[in-house]
C-alpha positions in Angstrom: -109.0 115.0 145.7 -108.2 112.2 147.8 -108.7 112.1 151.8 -106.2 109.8 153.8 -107.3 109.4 157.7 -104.8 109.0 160.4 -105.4 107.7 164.0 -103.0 108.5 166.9 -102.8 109.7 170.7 -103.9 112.9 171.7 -100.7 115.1 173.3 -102.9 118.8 173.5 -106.9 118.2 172.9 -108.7 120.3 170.5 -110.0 120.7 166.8 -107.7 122.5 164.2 -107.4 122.4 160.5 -105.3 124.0 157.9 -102.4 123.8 155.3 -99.9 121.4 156.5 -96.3 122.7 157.1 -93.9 119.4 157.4 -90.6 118.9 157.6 -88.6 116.0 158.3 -86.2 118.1 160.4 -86.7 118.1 164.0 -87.0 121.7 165.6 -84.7 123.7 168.2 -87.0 126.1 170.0 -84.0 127.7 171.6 -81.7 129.3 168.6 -84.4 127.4 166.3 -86.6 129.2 165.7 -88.1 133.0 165.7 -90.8 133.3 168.4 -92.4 136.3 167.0 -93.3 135.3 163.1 -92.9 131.2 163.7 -90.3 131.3 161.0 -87.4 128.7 161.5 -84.1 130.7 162.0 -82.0 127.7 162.4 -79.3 128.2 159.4 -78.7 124.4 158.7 -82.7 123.1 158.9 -84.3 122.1 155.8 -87.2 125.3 156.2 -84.9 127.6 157.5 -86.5 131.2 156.6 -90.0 129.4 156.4 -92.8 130.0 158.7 -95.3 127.9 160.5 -97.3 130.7 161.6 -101.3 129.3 161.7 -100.2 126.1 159.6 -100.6 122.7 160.8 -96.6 121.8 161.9 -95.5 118.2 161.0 -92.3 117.7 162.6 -90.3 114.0 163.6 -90.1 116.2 167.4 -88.1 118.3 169.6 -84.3 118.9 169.7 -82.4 120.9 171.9 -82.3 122.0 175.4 -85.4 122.5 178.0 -85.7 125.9 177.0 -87.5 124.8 174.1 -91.2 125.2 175.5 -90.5 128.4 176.1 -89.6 130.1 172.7 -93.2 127.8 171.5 -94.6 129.4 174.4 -93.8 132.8 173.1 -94.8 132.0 169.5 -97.9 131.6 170.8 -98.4 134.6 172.8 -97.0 136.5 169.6 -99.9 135.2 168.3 -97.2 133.0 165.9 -97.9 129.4 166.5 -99.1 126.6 165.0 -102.5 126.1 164.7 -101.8 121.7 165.7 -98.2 119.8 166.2 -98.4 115.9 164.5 -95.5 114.8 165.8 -93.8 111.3 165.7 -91.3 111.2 168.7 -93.1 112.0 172.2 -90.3 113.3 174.1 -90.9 115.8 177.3 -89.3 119.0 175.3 -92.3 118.0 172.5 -95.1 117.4 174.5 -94.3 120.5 177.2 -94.0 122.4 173.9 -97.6 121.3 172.6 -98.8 122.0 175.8 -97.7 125.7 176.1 -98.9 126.3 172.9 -102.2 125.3 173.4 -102.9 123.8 170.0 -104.0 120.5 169.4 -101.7 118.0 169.0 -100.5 114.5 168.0 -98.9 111.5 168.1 -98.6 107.5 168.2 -99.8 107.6 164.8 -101.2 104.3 163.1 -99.5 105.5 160.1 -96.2 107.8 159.7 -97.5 111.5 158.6 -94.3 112.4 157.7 -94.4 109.9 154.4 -98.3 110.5 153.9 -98.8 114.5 154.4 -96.9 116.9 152.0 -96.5 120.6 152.4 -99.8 122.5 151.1 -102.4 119.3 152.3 -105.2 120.6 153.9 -105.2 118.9 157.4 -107.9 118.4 159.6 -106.7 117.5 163.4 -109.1 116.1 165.9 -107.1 115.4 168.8 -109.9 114.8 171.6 -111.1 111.4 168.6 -107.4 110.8 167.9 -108.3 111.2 164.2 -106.5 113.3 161.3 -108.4 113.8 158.2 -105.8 114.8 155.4 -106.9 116.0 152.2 -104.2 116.2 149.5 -103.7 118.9 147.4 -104.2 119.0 143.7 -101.6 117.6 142.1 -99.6 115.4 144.9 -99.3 111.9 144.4 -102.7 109.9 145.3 -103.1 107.7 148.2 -102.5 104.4 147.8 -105.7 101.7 148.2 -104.3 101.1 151.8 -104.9 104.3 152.7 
């Protein structure tokens, strides 16, 4: 198995690993998604009916209106969140939704994690060293000798 690392800015501190969840989508929290299971509701997004529930959530950023932080907010007290947000676009609905969810998060990376992490990776996120330790899963393409 190959291991790709990532540097970046740290949005939430924290340690978290897990199975990545990416999507090149980005996410409505209001209308978006389902604050009690974590699973995207939104008809017309590339996951819809999938759930990020204790996965690590690879997302382009936020969409939608303020009310977004809430429904992350909720996922989280549902016990329904993500366990860390890489994200590439810091906007104020994505960071105030890392925030209120309390996982680690991400972003400013050196690379883009959307083209390097596939669904199924195990990721390791180390937001308070900035570092992302990706380990792909057996069968995905390799990294390439730059990575």
């Amino acid at each position: 198995m190959s291991k790709i690392v990532l540097r970046g800015r740290k949005v939430v501190g924290g340690v978290a690993e897990g199975e990545a969840f990416v999507t090149r989508d980005t996410i409505s929290g209001w209308g978006g998604i389902d604050s009690n299971t974590g699973t995207i509701i939104e008809r017309r997004h590339e996951k819809a009916g999938q759930s990020f529930k204790d996965k690590i959530l690879v997302f382009p950023g936020a969409k939608g209106s303020s009310g977004y932080s809430h429904f992350f907010h909720l996922a989280r007290v549902a016990g329904a969140s993500p366990k860390a947000m890489l994200f590439n676009k810091m906007t104020a609905k994505a960071a105030l939704g890392a925030v209120v969810t309390r996982a680690p998060a991400m972003t400013d990376f050196d690379r883009d994690p959307l083209s390097l992490i596939e669904d199924g990776d195990w990721v390791k996120v180390d937001a308070d060293q900035g570092v992302v330790e990706i380990t792909k899963k057996a069968g995905s393409k390799p990294a390439t000798p730059a990575e």
